[in-house]
C-alpha positions in Angstrom: -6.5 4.9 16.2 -6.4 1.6 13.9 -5.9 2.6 10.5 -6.2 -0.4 8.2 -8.5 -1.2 6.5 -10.1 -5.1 5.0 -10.8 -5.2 1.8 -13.1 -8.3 0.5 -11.8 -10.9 3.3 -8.2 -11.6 2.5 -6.7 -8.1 1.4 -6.3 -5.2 3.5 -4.6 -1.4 3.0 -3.1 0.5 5.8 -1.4 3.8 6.7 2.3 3.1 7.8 4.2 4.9 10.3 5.9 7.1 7.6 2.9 8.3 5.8 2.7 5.9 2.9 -0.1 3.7 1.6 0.6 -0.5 2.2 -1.4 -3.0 0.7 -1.5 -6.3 1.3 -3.2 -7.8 -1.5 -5.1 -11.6 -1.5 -3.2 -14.7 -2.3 -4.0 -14.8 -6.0 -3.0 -18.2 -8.3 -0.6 -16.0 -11.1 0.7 -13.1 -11.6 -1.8 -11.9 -14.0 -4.3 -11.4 -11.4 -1.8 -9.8 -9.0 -1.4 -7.1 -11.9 -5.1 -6.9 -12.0 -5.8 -6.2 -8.3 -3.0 -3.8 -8.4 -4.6 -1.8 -11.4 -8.2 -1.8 -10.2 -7.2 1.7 -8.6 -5.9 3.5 -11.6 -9.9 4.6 -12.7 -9.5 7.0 -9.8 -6.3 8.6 -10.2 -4.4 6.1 -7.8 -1.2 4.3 -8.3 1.0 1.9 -6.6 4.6 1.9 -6.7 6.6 -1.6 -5.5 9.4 -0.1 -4.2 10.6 0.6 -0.5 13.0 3.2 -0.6 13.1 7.1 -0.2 16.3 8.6 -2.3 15.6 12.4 -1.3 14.6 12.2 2.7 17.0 10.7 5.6 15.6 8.4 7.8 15.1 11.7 10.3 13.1 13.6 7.4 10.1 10.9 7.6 7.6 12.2 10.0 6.2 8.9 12.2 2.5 8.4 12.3 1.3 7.2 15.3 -0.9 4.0 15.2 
């Protein structure tokens, strides 16, 4: 089961193998408009956080989800 989703053409979400949200926004011309895209979510209770690391599981802790 494929579980990413295209968003407008060039930007997509998916589900990664340990459970957590990616996405892969468009190529955007500044920074400002990266901020934007990233923000657009915030009226529904969503956030993004830009960081890849886990301080409190072990590597073993992280369930895998199949794609």
């Amino acid at each position: 089961m494929e579980l990413t989703t295209t968003l407008m053409g060039k930007q997509s979400i998916c589900l990664e193998p340990g459970g957590q949200f990616e996405p892969s926004g468009a190529p955007l011309k500044t920074l400002h408009q990266t901020c934007a895209e990233v923000k657009v979510v915030e009226e529904m209770g969503i956030g993004f956080i830009g960081i890849g690391f886990q301080p409190k599981w072990e590597r073993k802790d992280i369930p895998i989800m199949p794609k």
